[in-house]
C-alpha positions in Angstrom: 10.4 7.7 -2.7 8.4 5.8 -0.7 4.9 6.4 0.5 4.3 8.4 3.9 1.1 9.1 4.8 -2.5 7.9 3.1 -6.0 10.3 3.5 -9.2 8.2 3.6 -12.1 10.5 3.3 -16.3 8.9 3.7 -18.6 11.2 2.5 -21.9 10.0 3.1 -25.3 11.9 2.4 -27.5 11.1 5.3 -24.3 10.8 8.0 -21.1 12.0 9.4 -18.4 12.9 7.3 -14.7 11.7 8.2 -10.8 12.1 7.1 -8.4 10.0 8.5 -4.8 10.4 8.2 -3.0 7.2 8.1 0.8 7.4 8.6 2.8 5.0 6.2 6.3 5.1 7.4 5.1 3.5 10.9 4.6 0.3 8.7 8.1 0.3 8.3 9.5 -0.7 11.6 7.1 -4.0 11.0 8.6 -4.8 7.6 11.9 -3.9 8.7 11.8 -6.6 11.8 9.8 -8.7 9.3 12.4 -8.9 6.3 14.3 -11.8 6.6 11.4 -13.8 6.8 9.2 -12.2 3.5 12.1 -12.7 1.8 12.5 -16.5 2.4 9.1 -16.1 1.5 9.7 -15.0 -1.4 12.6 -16.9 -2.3 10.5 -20.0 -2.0 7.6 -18.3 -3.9 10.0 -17.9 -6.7 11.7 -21.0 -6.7 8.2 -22.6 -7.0 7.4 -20.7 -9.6 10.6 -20.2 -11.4 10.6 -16.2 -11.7 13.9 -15.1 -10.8 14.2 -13.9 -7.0 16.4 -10.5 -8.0 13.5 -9.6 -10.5 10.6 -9.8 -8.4 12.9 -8.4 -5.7 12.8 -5.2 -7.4 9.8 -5.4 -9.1 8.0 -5.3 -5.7 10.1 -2.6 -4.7 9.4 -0.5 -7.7 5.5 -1.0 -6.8 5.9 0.4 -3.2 7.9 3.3 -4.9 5.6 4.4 -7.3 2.1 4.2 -4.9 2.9 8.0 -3.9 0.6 10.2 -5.7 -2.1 7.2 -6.4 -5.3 8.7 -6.1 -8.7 6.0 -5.8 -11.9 7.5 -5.8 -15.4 5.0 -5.3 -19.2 6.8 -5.8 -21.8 4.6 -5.2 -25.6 6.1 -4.5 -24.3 9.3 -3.0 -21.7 7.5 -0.8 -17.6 8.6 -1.8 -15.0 7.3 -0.5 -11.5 8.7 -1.3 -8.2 7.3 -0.7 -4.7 9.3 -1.5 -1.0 8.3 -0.8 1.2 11.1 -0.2 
Protein backbone atom coordinates (compact mmCIF):
# COMPACT_ATOMS: atom_id res chain seq x y z
CA UNK A 1 0.00 0.00 0.00
CA UNK A 2 1.23 3.00 -0.75
CA UNK A 3 1.30 6.11 1.43
CA UNK A 4 -1.78 8.67 1.29
CA UNK A 5 -1.73 11.34 3.36
CA UNK A 6 1.25 12.74 5.91
CA UNK A 7 0.24 14.97 9.35
CA UNK A 8 2.97 17.58 10.27
CA UNK A 9 2.27 18.89 13.65
CA UNK A 10 4.76 22.24 15.33
CA UNK A 11 4.22 22.57 18.80
CA UNK A 12 5.98 25.42 19.96
CA UNK A 13 5.88 26.86 23.63
CA UNK A 14 5.84 30.58 23.25
CA UNK A 15 3.72 30.39 19.63
CA UNK A 16 1.04 29.09 17.57
CA UNK A 17 0.42 25.65 17.28
CA UNK A 18 -0.27 23.96 13.65
CA UNK A 19 -1.35 20.56 11.84
CA UNK A 20 -1.12 20.30 8.35
CA UNK A 21 -2.48 17.55 6.34
CA UNK A 22 -0.45 16.86 3.37
CA UNK A 23 -2.09 14.59 0.72
CA UNK A 24 0.33 11.93 -0.77
CA UNK A 25 -1.47 10.43 -3.65
CA UNK A 26 -1.48 13.99 -5.44
CA UNK A 27 2.33 13.29 -5.87
CA UNK A 28 1.36 10.64 -8.01
CA UNK A 29 0.09 12.25 -11.14
CA UNK A 30 3.87 13.97 -11.12
CA UNK A 31 5.67 10.63 -10.81
CA UNK A 32 3.34 9.07 -13.07
CA UNK A 33 4.07 11.83 -16.07
CA UNK A 34 7.62 11.70 -14.72
CA UNK A 35 8.33 7.80 -15.05
CA UNK A 36 9.92 7.21 -18.09
CA UNK A 37 12.42 9.61 -17.48
CA UNK A 38 13.43 8.45 -13.41
CA UNK A 39 13.79 5.38 -14.83
CA UNK A 40 16.31 6.20 -17.55
CA UNK A 41 17.59 7.75 -14.64
CA UNK A 42 17.87 5.03 -13.03
CA UNK A 43 18.94 2.70 -15.56
CA UNK A 44 21.97 4.90 -16.05
CA UNK A 45 22.49 5.12 -12.26
CA UNK A 46 22.70 1.46 -12.27
CA UNK A 47 24.67 0.79 -15.15
CA UNK A 48 27.33 3.24 -13.56
CA UNK A 49 27.25 1.59 -10.72
CA UNK A 50 26.65 -1.93 -11.67
CA UNK A 51 23.57 -2.84 -9.25
CA UNK A 52 21.20 -4.60 -11.25
CA UNK A 53 18.25 -2.23 -12.62
CA UNK A 54 15.27 -5.00 -11.67
CA UNK A 55 16.74 -5.03 -8.05
CA UNK A 56 16.85 -1.53 -7.25
CA UNK A 57 13.60 -1.26 -9.29
CA UNK A 58 11.88 -3.01 -6.63
CA UNK A 59 13.86 -2.20 -3.86
CA UNK A 60 12.71 1.46 -4.29
CA UNK A 61 9.35 0.37 -4.60
CA UNK A 62 9.37 -1.68 -1.46
CA UNK A 63 10.59 1.72 0.38
CA UNK A 64 7.66 3.72 -0.90
CA UNK A 65 5.49 0.70 0.26
CA UNK A 66 6.51 0.35 3.60
CA UNK A 67 6.58 4.48 4.60
CA UNK A 68 2.75 4.02 5.73
CA UNK A 69 2.70 3.88 9.40
CA UNK A 70 6.34 5.65 9.83
CA UNK A 71 6.03 7.85 12.64
CA UNK A 72 9.20 10.77 13.22
CA UNK A 73 9.02 12.68 16.27
CA UNK A 74 11.97 15.72 16.94
CA UNK A 75 12.00 17.64 20.70
CA UNK A 76 14.42 20.20 20.88
CA UNK A 77 14.07 22.94 23.95
CA UNK A 78 10.34 22.69 24.07
CA UNK A 79 9.86 22.80 20.37
CA UNK A 80 8.06 19.20 18.74
CA UNK A 81 7.60 18.56 15.60
CA UNK A 82 5.77 15.43 14.44
CA UNK A 83 5.52 13.90 11.17
CA UNK A 84 3.12 10.66 10.39
CA UNK A 85 2.37 8.84 7.04
CA UNK A 86 -0.88 7.37 6.87
Amino acid sequence: MTPNVAIVHVNYPHGPNFRLWLPLFLLWVPAIVLAPFILLGLLIACVISGVPFWRSVGAGWALVCSLPGTDVRVATEGNRVLVRIL
